[in-house]
C-alpha positions in Angstrom: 0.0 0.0 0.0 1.3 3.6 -0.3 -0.1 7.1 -0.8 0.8 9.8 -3.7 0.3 13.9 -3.5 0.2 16.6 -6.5 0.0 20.1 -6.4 -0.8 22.0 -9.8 -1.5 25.0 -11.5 -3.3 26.3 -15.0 -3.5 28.7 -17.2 -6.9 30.0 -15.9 -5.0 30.6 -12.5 -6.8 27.6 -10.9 -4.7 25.8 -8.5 -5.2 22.2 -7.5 -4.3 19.2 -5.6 -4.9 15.7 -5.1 -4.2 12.8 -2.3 -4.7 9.4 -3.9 -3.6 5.9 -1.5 -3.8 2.4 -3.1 -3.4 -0.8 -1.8 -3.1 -4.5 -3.4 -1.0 -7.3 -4.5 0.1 -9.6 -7.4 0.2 -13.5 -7.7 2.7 -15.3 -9.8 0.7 -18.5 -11.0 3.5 -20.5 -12.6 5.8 -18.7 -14.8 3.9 -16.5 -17.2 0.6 -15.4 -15.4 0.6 -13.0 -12.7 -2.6 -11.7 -11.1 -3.2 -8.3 -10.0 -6.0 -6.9 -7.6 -6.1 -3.5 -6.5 -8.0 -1.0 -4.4 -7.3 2.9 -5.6 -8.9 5.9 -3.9 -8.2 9.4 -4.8 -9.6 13.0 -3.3 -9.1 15.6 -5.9 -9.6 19.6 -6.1 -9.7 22.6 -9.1 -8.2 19.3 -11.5 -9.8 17.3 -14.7 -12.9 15.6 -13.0 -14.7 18.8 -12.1 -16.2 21.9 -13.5 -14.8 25.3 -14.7 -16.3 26.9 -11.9 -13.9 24.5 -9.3 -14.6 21.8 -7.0 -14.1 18.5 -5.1 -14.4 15.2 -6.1 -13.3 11.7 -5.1 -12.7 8.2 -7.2 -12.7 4.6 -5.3 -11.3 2.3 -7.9 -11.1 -1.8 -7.7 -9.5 -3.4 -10.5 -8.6 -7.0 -11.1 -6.1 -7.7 -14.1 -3.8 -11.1 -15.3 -1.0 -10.5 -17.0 0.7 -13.1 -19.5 4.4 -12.7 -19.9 7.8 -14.2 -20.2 11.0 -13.0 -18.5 12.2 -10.2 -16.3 12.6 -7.1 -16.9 12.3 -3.0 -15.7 9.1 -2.5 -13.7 6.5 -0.2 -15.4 3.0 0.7 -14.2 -0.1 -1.1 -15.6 -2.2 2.0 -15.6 -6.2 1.2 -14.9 -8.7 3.9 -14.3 -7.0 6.7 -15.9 -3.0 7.9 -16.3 -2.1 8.1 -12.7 -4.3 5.4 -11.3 -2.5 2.1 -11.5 -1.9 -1.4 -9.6 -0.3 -1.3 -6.6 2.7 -3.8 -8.3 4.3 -3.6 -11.8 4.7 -5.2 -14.4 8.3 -7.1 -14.2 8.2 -9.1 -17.1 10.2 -8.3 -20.2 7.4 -8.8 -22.7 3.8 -9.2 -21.5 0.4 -8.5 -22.4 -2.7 -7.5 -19.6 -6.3 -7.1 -19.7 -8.6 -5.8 -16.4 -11.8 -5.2 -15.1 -12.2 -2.3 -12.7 -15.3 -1.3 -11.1 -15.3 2.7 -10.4 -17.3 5.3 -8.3 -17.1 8.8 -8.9 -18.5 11.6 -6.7 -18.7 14.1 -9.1 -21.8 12.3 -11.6 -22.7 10.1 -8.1 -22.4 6.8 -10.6 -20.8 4.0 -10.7 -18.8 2.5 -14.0 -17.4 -0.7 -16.0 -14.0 -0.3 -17.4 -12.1 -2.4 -19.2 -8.2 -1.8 -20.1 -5.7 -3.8 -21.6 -1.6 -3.2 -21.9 1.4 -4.5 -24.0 5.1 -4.1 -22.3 8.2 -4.5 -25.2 11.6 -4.5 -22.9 11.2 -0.8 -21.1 7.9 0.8 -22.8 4.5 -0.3 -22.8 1.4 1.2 -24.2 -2.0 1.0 -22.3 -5.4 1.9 -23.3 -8.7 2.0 -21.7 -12.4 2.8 -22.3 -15.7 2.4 -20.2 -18.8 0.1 -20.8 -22.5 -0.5 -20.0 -21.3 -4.2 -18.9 -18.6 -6.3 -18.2 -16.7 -8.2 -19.6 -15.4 -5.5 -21.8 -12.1 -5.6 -24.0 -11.5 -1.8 -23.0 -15.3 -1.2 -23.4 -14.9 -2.7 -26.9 -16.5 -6.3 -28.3 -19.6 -6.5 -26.3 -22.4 -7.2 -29.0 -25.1 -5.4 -28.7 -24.2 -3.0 -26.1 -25.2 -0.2 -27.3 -28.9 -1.5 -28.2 -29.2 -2.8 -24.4 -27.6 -0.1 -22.3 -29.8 1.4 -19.7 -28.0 4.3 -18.8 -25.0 7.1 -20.3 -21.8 5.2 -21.3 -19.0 7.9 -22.2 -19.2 9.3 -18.9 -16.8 9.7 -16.1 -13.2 9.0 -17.1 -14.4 8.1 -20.4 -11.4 6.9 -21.8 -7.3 7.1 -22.1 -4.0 5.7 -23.0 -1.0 6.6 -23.2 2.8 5.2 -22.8 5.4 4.5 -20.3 9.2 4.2 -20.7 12.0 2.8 -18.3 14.8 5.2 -18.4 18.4 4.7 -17.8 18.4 6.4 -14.4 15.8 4.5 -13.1 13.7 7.1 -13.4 9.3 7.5 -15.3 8.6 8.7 -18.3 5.0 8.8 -19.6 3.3 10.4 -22.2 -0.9 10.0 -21.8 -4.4 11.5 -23.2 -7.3 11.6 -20.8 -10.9 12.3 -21.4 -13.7 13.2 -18.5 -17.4 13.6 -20.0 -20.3 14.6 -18.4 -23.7 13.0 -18.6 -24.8 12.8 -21.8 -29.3 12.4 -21.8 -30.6 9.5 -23.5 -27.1 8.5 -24.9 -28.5 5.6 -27.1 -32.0 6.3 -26.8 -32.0 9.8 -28.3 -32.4 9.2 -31.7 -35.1 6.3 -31.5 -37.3 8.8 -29.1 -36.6 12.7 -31.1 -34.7 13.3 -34.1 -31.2 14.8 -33.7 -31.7 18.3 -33.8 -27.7 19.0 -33.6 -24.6 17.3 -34.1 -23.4 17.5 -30.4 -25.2 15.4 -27.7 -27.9 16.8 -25.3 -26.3 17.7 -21.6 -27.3 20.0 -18.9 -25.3 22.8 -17.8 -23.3 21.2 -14.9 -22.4 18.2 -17.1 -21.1 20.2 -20.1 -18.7 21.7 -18.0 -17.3 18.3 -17.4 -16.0 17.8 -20.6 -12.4 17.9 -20.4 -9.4 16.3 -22.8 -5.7 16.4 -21.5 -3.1 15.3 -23.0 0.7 15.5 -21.5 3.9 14.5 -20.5 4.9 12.9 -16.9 8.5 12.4 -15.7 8.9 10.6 -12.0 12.3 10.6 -11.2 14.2 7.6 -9.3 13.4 8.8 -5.6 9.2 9.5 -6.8 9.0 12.8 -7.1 7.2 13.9 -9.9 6.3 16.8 -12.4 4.2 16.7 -15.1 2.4 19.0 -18.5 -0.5 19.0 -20.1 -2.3 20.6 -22.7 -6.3 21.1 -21.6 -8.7 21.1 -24.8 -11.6 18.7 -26.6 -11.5 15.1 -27.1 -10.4 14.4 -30.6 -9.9 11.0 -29.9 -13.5 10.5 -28.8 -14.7 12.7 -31.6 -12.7 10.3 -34.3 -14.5 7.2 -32.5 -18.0 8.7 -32.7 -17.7 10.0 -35.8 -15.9 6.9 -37.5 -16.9 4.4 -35.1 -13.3 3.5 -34.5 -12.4 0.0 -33.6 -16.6 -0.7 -32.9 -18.6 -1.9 -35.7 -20.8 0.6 -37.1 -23.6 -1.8 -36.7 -23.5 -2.1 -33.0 -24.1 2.1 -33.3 -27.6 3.4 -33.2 -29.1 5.2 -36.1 -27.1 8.8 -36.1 -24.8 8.2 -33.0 -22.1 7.7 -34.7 -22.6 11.2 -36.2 -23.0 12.9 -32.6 -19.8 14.4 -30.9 -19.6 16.2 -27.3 -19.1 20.2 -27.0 -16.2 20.8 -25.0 -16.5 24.2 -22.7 -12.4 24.3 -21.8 -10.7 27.1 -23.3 -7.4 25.2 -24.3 -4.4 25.5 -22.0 -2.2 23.9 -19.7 -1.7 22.5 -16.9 1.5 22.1 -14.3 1.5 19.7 -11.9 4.0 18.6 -9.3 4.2 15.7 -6.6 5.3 12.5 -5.1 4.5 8.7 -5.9 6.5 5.8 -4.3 9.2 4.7 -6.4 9.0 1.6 -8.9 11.8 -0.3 -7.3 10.0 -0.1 -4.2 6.7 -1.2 -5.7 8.5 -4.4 -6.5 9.1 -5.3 -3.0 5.0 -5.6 -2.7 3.6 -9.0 -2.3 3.8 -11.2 -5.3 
């Protein structure tokens, strides 16, 4: 177990912080499977996951993910709810592929959420995506036939979606490069179209949950002893834009009639974001429980 800080500042002269603890372990079952379960919580304030107009908000993550691999190698994160959420151990092996399931609450929309995310570690970088879904299983809330017909309630919402990479350097020190979308509530996400005709090509929100809609995409080194410092550019989702608009890796025929055409406004002027902080320190991470 272990507990991170940030502190942070943006260009609209907002400044933030966050407390985050985690605690889990890892089981090696034979030689190329480990199993990872994890508890994440994290208070946040004036930082992506709430409005404009700033706020408080908290996230209580549990994820459970198996990793396949062969060898040993550096330790990198295996990130889970968004870029600085992750399991409490790393990934040691020197090539290795993961998929999880994480169950999330977030204060701020007072929901719950599926996720799904999956990871690929080549020597000292990985790459990690994930994406959120109306049910689980989920390959990274992808491959879930007809989800989209049967949900009940606004996918897209929350911490929508992300991925980025991570690299071991030399010095023993983290570098990682991410993109991170929060979206408000979005009404009658699949049942709009079927109930009134699209009357614009953005979809319907109120007020408090448009202001939620937040992209940002940056650069994070975490040097040898944790500390950390971190930039990011705040502005719209083009990554969830190309998804609803081409339908991405989703079949078009899973999409409801006009969805796929339908994007969400974003209400943050573009900027950036400087944050600052402390994480424990891979090497220690691998002395966790295994």
């Amino acid at each position: 177990m272990g507990l991170s800080v940030t502190v942070s500042a943006d260009s609209d002269w907002r400044n933030g912080w966050s407390v985050g603890a985690y605690a889990g372990v890892a089981q090696r079952i034979g030689e190329n499977v480990d199993i990872h379960a994890t508890v994440n919580a994290t208070l946040y304030e004036n930082q992506q996951g709430v409005d404009r107009a700033s706020g408080r908000a908290f996230d209580i993550t549990a994820s459970l993910t198996a990793v396949v691999g062969k060898g040993e190698g550096s330790a990198l994160p295996i990130n889970t709810l968004n870029n600085y959420t992750t399991t409490a151990v790393p990934d040691t092996f020197d090539n290795s592929l993961a998929f999880g399931q994480l169950l999330t609450y977030n204060s701020t929309l007072n929901q719950t959420t599926i996720k799904g995310n999956v990871a690929m570690k080549v020597g000292d970088v990985s790459a990690w995506y994930s994406n959120d879904s109306s049910s689980s299983p989920s390959f990274a809330g992808f491959f879930i036939p007809g989800w989209a017909e049967s949900d009940v309630r606004s996918t897209d919402s929350g911490w929508t979606g992300g991925g980025g990479l991570n690299f071991s350097l030399p010095n023993g020190g983290l570098l990682q490069a991410y993109g991170e979308t929060f979206t408000g509530v979005a009404e009658r996400r699949f049942r709009q179209n079927a109930d009134t005709p699209w009357t614009s090509p953005f979809y319907t929100q109120g007020a408090g949950d448009y202001t939620l809609n937040r992209t940002d995409t940056g650069l994070r080194y975490t040097d040898p002893e944790g500390f950390q410092f971190s930039l990011s550019h705040i502005g719209p989702a083009h990554a969830q834009k190309y998804i609803h608009t081409n339908g991405g890796f989703i079949p078009k025929s899973l999409y409801d009639n006009g969805e796929q055409y339908h994007e969400f406004k974003h209400d943050w002027t573009p900027g950036l974001e400087l944050k600052s902080g402390y994480s424990p320190t891979w090497d220690n991470r691998q002395d966790h429980d295994r």
